[in-house]
Gaussian input, Z-matrix of N, CA and C with variables (Angstrom, degrees):
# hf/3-21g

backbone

0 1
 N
 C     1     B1
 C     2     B2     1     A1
 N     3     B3     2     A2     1     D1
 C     4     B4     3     A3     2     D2
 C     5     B5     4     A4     3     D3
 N     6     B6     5     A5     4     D4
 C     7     B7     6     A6     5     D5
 C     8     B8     7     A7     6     D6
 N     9     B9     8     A8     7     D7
 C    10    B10     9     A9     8     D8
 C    11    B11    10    A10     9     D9
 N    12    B12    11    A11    10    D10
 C    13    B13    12    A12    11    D11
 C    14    B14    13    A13    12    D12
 N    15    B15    14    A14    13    D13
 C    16    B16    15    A15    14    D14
 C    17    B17    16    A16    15    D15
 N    18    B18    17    A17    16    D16
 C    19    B19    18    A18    17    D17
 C    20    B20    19    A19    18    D18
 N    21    B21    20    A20    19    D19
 C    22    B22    21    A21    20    D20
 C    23    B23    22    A22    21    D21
 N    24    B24    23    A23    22    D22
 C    25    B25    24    A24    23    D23
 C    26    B26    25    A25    24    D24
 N    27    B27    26    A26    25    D25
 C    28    B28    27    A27    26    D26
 C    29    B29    28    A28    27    D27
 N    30    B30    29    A29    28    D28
 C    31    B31    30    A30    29    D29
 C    32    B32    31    A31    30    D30
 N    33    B33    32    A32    31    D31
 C    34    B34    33    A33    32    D32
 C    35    B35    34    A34    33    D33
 N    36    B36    35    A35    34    D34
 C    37    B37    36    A36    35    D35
 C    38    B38    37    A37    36    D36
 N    39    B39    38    A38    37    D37
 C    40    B40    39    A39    38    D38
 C    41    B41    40    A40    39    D39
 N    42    B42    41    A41    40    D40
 C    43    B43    42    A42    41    D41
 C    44    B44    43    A43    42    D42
 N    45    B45    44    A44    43    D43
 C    46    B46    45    A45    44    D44
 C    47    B47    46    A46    45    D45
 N    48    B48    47    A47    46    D46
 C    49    B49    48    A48    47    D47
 C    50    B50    49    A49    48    D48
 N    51    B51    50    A50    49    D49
 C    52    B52    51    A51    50    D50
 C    53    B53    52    A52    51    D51
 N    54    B54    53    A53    52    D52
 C    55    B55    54    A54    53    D53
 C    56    B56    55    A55    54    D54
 N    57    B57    56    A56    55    D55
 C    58    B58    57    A57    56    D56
 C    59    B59    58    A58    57    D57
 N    60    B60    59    A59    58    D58
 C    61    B61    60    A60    59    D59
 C    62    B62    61    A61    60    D60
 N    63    B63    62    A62    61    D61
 C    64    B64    63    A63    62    D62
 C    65    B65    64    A64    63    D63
 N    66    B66    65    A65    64    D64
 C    67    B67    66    A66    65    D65
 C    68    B68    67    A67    66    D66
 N    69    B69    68    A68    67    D67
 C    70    B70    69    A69    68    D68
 C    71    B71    70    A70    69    D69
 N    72    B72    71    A71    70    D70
 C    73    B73    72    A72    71    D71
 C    74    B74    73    A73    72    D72
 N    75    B75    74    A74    73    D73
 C    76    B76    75    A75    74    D74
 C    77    B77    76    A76    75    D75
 N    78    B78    77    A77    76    D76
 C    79    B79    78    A78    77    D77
 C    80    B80    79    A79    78    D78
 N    81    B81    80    A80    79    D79
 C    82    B82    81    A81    80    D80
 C    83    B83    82    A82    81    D81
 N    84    B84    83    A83    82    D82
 C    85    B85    84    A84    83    D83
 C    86    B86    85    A85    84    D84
 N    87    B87    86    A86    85    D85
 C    88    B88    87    A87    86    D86
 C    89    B89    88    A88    87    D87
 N    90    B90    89    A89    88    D88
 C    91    B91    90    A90    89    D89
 C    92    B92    91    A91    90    D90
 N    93    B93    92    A92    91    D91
 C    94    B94    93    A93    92    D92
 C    95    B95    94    A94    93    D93
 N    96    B96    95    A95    94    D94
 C    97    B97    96    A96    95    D95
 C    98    B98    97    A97    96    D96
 N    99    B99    98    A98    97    D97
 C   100   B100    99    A99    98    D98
 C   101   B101   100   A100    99    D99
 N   102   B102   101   A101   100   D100
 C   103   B103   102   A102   101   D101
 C   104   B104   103   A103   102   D102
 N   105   B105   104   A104   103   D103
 C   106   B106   105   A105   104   D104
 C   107   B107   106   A106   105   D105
 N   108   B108   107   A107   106   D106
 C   109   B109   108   A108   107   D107
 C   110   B110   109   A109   108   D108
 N   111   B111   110   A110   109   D109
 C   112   B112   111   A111   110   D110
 C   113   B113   112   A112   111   D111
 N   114   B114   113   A113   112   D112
 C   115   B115   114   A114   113   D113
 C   116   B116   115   A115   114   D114
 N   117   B117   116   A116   115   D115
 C   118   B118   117   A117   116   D116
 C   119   B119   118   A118   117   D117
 N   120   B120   119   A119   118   D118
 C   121   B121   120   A120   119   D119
 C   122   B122   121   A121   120   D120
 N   123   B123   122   A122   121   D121
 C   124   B124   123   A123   122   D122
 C   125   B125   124   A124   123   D123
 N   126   B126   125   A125   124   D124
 C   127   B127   126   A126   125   D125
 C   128   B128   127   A127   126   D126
 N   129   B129   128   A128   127   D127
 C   130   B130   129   A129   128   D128
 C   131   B131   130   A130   129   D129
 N   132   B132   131   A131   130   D130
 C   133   B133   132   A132   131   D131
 C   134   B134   133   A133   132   D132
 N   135   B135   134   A134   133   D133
 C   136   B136   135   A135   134   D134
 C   137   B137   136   A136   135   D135
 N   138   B138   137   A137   136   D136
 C   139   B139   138   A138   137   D137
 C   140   B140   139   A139   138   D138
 N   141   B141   140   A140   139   D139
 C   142   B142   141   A141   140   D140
 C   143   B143   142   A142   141   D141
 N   144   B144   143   A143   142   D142
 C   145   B145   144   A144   143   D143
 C   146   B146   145   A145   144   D144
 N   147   B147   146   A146   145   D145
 C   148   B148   147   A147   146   D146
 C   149   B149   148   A148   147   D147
 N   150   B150   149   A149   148   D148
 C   151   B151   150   A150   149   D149
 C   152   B152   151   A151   150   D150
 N   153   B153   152   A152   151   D151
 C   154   B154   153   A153   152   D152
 C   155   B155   154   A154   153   D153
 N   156   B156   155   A155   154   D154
 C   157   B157   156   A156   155   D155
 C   158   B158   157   A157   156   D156
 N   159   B159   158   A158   157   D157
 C   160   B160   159   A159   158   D158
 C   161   B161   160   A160   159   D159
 N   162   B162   161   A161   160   D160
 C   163   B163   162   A162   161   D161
 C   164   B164   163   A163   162   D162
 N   165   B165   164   A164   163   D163
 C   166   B166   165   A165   164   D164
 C   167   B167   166   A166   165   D165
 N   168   B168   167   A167   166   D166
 C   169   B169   168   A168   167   D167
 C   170   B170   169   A169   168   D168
 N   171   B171   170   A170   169   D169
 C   172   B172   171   A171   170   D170
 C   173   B173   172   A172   171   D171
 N   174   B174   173   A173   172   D172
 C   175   B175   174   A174   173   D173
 C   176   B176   175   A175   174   D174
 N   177   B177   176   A176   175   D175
 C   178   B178   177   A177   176   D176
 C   179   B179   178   A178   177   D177
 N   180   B180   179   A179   178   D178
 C   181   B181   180   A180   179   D179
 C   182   B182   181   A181   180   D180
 N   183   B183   182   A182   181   D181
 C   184   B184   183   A183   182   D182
 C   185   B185   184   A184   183   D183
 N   186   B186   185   A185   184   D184
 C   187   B187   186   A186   185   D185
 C   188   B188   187   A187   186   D186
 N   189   B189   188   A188   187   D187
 C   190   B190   189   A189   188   D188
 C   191   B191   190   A190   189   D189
 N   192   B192   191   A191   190   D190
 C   193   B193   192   A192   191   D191
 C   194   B194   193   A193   192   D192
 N   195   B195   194   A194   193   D193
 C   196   B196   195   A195   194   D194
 C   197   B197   196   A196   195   D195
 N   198   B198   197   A197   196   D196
 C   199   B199   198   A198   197   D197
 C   200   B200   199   A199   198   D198
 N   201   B201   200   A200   199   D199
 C   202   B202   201   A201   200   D200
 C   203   B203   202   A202   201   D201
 N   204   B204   203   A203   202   D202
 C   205   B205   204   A204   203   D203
 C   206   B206   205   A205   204   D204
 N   207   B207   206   A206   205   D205
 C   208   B208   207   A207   206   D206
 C   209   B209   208   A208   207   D207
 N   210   B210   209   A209   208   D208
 C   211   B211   210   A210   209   D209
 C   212   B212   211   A211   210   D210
 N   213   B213   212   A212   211   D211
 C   214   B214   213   A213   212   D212
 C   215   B215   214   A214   213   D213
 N   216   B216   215   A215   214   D214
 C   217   B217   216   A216   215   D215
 C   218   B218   217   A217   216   D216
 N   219   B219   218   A218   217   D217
 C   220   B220   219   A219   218   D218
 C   221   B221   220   A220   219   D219
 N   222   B222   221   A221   220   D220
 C   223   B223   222   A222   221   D221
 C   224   B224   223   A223   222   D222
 N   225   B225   224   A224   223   D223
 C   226   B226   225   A225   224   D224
 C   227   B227   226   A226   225   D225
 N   228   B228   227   A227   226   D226
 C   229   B229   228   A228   227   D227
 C   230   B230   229   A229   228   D228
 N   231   B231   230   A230   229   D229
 C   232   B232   231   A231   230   D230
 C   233   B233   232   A232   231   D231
 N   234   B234   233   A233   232   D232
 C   235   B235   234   A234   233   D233
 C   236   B236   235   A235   234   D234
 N   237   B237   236   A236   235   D235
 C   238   B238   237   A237   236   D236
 C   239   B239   238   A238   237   D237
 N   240   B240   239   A239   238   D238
 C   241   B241   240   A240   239   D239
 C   242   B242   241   A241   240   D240
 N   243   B243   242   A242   241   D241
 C   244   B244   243   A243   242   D242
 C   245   B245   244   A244   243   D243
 N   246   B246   245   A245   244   D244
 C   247   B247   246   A246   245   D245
 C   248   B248   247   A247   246   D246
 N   249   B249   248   A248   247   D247
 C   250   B250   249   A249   248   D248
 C   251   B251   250   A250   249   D249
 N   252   B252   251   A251   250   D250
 C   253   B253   252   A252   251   D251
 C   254   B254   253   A253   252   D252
 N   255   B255   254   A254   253   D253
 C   256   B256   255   A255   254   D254
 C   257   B257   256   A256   255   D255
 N   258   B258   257   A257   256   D256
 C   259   B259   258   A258   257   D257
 C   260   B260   259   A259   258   D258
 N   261   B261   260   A260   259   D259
 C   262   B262   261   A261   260   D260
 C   263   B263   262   A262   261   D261
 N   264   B264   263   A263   262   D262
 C   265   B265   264   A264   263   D263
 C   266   B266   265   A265   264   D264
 N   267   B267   266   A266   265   D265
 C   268   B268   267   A267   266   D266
 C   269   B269   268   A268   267   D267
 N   270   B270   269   A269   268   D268
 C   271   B271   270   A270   269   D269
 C   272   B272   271   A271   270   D270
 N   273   B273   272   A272   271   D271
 C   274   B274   273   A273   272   D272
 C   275   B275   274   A274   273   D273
 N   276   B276   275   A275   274   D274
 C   277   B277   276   A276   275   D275
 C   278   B278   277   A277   276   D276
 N   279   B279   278   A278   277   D277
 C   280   B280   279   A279   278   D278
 C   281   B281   280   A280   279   D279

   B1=1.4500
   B2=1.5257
   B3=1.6112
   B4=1.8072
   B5=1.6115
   B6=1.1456
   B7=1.7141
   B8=1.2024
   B9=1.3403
   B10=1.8092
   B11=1.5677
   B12=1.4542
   B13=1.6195
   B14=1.4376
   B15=1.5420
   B16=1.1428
   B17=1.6555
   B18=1.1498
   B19=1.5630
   B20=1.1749
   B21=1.7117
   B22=1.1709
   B23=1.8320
   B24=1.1613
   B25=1.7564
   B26=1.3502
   B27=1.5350
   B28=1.4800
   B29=1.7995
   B30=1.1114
   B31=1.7054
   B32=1.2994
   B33=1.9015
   B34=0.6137
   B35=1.5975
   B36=1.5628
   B37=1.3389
   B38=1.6335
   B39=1.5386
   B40=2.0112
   B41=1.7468
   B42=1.1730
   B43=1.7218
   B44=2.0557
   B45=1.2185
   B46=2.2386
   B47=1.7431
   B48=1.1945
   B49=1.5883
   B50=0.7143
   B51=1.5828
   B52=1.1648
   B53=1.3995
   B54=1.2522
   B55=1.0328
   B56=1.5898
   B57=1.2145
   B58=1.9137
   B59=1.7307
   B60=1.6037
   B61=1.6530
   B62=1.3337
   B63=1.0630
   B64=1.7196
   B65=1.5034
   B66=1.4510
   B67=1.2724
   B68=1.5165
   B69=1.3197
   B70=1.5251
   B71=1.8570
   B72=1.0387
   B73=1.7778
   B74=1.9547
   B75=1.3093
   B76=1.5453
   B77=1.4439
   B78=1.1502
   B79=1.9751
   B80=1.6028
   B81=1.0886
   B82=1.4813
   B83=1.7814
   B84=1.4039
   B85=1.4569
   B86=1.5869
   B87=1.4136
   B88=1.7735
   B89=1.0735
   B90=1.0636
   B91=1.3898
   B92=1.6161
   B93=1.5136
   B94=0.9492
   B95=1.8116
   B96=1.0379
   B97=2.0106
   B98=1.3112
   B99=1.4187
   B100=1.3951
   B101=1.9299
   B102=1.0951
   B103=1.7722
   B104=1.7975
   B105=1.4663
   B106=1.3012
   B107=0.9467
   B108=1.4401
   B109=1.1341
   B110=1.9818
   B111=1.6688
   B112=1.6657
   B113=1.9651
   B114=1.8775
   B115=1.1593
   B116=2.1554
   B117=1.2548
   B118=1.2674
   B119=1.3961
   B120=1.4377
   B121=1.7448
   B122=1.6371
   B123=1.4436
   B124=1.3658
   B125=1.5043
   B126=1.5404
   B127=1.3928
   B128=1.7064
   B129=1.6707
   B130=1.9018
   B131=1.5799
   B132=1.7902
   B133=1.0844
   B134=1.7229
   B135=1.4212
   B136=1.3609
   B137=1.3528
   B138=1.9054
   B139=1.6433
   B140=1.5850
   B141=1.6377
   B142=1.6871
   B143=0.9352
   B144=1.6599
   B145=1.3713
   B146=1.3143
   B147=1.2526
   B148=1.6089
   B149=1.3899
   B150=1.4219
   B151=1.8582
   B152=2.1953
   B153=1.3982
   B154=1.2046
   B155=1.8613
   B156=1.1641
   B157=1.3290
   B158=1.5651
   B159=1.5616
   B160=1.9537
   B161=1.3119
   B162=1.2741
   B163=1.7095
   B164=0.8790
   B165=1.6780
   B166=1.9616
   B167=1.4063
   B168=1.2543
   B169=1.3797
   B170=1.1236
   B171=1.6284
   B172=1.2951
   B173=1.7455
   B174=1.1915
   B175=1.9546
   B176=1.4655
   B177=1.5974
   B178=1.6136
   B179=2.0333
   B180=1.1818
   B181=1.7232
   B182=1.6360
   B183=1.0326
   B184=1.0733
   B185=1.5955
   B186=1.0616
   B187=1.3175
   B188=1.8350
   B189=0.9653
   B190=1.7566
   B191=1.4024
   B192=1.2322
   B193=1.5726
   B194=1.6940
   B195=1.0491
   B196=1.4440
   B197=1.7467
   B198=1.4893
   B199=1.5423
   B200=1.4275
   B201=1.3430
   B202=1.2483
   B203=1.1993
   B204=1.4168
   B205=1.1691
   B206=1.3609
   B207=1.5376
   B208=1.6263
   B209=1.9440
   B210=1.0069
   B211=1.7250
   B212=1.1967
   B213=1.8029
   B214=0.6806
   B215=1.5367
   B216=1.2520
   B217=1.6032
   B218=1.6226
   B219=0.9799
   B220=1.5476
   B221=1.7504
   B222=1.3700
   B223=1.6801
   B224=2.0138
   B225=1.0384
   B226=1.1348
   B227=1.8949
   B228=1.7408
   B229=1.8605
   B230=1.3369
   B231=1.2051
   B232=2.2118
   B233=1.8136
   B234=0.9529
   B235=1.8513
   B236=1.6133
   B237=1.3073
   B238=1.5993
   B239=1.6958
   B240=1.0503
   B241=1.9432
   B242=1.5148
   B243=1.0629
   B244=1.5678
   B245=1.8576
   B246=2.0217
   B247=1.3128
   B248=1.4120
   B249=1.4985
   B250=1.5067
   B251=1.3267
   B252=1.4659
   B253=1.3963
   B254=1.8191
   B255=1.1847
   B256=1.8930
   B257=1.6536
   B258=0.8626
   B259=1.8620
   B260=1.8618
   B261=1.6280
   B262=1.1014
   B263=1.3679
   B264=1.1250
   B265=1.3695
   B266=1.4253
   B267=1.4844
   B268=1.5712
   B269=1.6410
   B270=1.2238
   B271=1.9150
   B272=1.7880
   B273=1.4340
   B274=1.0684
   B275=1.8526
   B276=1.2888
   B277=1.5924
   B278=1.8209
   B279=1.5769
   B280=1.8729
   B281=1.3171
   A1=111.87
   A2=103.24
   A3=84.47
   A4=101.94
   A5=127.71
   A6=122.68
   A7=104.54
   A8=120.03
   A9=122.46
   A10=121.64
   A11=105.73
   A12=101.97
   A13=116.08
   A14=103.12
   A15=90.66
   A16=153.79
   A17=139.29
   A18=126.97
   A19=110.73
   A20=114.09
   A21=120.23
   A22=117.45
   A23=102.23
   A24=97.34
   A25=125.11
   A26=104.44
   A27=125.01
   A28=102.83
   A29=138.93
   A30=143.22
   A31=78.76
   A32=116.17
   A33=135.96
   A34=148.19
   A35=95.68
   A36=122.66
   A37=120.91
   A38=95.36
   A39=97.75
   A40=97.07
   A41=107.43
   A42=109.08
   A43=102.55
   A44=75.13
   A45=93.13
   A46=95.76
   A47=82.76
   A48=106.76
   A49=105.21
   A50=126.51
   A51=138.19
   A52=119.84
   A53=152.81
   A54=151.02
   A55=131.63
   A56=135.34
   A57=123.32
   A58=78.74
   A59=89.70
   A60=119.57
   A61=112.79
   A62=130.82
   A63=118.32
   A64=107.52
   A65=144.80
   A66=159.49
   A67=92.27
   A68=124.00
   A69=126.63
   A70=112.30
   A71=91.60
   A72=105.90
   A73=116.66
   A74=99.03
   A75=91.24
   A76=114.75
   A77=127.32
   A78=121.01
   A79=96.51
   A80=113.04
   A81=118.63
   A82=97.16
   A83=92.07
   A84=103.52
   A85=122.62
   A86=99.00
   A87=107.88
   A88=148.63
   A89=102.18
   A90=133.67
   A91=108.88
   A92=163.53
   A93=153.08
   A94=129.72
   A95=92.75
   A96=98.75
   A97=96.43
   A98=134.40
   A99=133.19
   A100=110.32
   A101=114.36
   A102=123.77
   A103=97.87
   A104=123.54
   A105=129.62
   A106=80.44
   A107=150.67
   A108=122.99
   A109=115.14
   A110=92.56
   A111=121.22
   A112=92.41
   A113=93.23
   A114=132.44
   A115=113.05
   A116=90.37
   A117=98.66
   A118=122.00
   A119=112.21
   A120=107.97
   A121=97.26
   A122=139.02
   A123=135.95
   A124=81.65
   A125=100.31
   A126=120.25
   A127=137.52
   A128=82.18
   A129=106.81
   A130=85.42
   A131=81.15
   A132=143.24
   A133=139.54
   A134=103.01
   A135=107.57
   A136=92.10
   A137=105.02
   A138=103.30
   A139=83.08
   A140=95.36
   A141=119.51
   A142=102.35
   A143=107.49
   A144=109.58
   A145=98.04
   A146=143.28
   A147=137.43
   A148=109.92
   A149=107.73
   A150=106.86
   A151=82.67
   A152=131.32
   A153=115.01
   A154=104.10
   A155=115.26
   A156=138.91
   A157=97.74
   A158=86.11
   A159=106.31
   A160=113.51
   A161=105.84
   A162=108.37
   A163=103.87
   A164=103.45
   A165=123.97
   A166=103.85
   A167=120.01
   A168=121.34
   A169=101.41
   A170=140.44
   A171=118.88
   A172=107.04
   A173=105.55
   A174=112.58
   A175=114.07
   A176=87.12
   A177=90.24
   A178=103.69
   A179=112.54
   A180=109.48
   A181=96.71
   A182=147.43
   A183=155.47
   A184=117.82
   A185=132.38
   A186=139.08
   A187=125.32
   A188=99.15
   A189=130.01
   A190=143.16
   A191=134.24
   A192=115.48
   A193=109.65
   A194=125.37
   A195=123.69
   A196=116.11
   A197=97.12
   A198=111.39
   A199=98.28
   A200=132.48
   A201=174.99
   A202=117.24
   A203=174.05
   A204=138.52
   A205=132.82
   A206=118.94
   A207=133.90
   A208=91.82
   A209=102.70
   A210=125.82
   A211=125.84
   A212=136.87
   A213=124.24
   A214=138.60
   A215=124.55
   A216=138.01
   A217=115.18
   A218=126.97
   A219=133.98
   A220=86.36
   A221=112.75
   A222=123.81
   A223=104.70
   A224=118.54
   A225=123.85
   A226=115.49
   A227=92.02
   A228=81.16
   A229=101.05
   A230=92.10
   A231=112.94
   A232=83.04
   A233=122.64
   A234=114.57
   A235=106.05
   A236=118.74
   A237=119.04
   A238=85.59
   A239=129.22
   A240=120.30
   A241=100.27
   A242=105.77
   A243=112.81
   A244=84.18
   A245=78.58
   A246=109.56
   A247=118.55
   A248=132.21
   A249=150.68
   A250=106.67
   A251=138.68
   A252=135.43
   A253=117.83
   A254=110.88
   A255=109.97
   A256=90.35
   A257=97.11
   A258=122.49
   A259=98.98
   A260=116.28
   A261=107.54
   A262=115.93
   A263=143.45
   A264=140.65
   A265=103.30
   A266=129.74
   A267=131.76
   A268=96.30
   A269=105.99
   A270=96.97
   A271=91.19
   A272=147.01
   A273=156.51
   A274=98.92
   A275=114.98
   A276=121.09
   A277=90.54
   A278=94.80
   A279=89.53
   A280=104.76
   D1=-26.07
   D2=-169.32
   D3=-91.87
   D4=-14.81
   D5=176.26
   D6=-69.80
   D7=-21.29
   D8=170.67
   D9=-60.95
   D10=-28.63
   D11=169.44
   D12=-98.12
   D13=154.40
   D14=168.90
   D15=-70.51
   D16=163.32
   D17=-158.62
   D18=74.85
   D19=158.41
   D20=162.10
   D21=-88.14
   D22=-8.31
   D23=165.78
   D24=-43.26
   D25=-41.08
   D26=-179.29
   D27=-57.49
   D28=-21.91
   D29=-139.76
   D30=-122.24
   D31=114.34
   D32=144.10
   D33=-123.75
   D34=7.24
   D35=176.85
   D36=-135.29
   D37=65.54
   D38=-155.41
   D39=-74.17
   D40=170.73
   D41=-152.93
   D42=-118.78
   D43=-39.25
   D44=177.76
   D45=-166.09
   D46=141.07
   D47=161.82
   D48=-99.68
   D49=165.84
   D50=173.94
   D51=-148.24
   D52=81.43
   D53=172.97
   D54=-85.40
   D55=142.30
   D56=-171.15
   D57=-138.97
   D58=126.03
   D59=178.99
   D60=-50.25
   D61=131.40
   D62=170.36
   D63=-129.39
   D64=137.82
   D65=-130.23
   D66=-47.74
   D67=-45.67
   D68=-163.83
   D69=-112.80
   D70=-3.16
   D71=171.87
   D72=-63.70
   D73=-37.61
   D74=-157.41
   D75=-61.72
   D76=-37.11
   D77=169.89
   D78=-40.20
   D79=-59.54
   D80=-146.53
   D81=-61.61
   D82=-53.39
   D83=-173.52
   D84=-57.70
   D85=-41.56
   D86=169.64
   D87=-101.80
   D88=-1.35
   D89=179.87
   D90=-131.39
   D91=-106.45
   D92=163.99
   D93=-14.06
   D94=-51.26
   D95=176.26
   D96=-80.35
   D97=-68.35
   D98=-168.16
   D99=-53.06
   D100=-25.40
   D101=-178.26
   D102=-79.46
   D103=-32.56
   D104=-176.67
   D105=-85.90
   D106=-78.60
   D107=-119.28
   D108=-87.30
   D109=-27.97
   D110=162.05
   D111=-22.52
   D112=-78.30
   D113=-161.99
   D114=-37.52
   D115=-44.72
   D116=177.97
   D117=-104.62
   D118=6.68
   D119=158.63
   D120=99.37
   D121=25.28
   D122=-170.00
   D123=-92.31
   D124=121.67
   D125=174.01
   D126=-53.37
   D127=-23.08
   D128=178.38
   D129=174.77
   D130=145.53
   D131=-174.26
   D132=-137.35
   D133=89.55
   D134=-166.43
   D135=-85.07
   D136=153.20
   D137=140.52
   D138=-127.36
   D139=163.60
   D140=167.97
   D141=-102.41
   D142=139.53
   D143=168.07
   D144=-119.50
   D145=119.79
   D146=176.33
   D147=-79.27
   D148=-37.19
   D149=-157.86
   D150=-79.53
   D151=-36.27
   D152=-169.51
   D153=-80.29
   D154=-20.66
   D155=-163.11
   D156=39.27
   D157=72.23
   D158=156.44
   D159=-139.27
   D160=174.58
   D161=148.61
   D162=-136.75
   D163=156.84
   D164=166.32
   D165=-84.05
   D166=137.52
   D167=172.81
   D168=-103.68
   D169=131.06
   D170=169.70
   D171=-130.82
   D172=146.34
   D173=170.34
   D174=-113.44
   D175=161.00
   D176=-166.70
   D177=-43.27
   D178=-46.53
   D179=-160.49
   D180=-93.33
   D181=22.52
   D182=171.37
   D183=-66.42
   D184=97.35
   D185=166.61
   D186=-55.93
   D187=-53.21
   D188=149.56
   D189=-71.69
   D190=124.61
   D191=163.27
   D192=-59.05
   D193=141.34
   D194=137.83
   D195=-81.63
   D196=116.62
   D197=-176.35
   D198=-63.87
   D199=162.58
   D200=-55.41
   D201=136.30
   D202=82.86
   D203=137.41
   D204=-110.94
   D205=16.59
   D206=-140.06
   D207=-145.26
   D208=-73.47
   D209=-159.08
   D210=-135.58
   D211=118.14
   D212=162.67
   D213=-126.10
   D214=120.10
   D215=-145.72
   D216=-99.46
   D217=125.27
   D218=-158.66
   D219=-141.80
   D220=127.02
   D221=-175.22
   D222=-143.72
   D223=40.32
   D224=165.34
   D225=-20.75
   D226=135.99
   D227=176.59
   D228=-60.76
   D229=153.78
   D230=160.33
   D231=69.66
   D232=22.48
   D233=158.05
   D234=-87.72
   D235=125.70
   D236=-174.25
   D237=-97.57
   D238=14.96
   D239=166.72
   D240=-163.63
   D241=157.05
   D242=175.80
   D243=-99.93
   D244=150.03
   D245=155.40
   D246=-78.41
   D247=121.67
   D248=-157.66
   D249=-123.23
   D250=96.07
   D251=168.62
   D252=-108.23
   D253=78.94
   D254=-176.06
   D255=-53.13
   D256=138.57
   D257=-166.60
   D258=-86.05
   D259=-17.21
   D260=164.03
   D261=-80.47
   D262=19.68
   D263=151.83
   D264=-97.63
   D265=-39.93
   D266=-169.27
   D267=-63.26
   D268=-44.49
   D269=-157.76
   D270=-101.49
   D271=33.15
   D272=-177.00
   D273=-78.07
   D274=137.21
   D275=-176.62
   D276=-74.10
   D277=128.68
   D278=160.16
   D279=-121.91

């Protein structure tokens, strides 16, 4: 219901972030967004990295990324299947 209104004011229960690094992104991305997002209880937290072809997975109590480089699994409550993305299609040349 809240991605249904408009703005992000309305989003108060975000589910995964998702962010993909861009040359001047990474402070922001790993340090600033990931400390908010820690901060406010966002359950997961991807960044993309294309040029490493990984991702950081990060959780709210997480000290560490858990690297990425194979599979990545998103299982939301009240999900009757997890979402499954093999990262060899994500980081694939188009």
């Amino acid at each position: 219901d809240e991605a249904r209104k408009e703005g992000w004011s309305a989003v108060r229960h975000l589910l995964l972030a998702i962010e993909v690094l861009s040359p001047g992104s990474g402070r922001g991305d790993r340090i600033v967004k990931r400390q908010l997002y820690q901060r406010e209880g966002v359950p997961l937290y991807w960044i993309i990295d294309i040029e490493a072809k990984a991702v950081e997975v990060w959780t709210p109590r997480a000290r560490q990324a858990r690297i990425e480089r194979e599979m990545l699994t998103w299982h939301p409550a009240g999900a009757s299947e997890p979402f499954t993305l093999p990262l060899a299609k994500l980081f694939r040349p188009v």
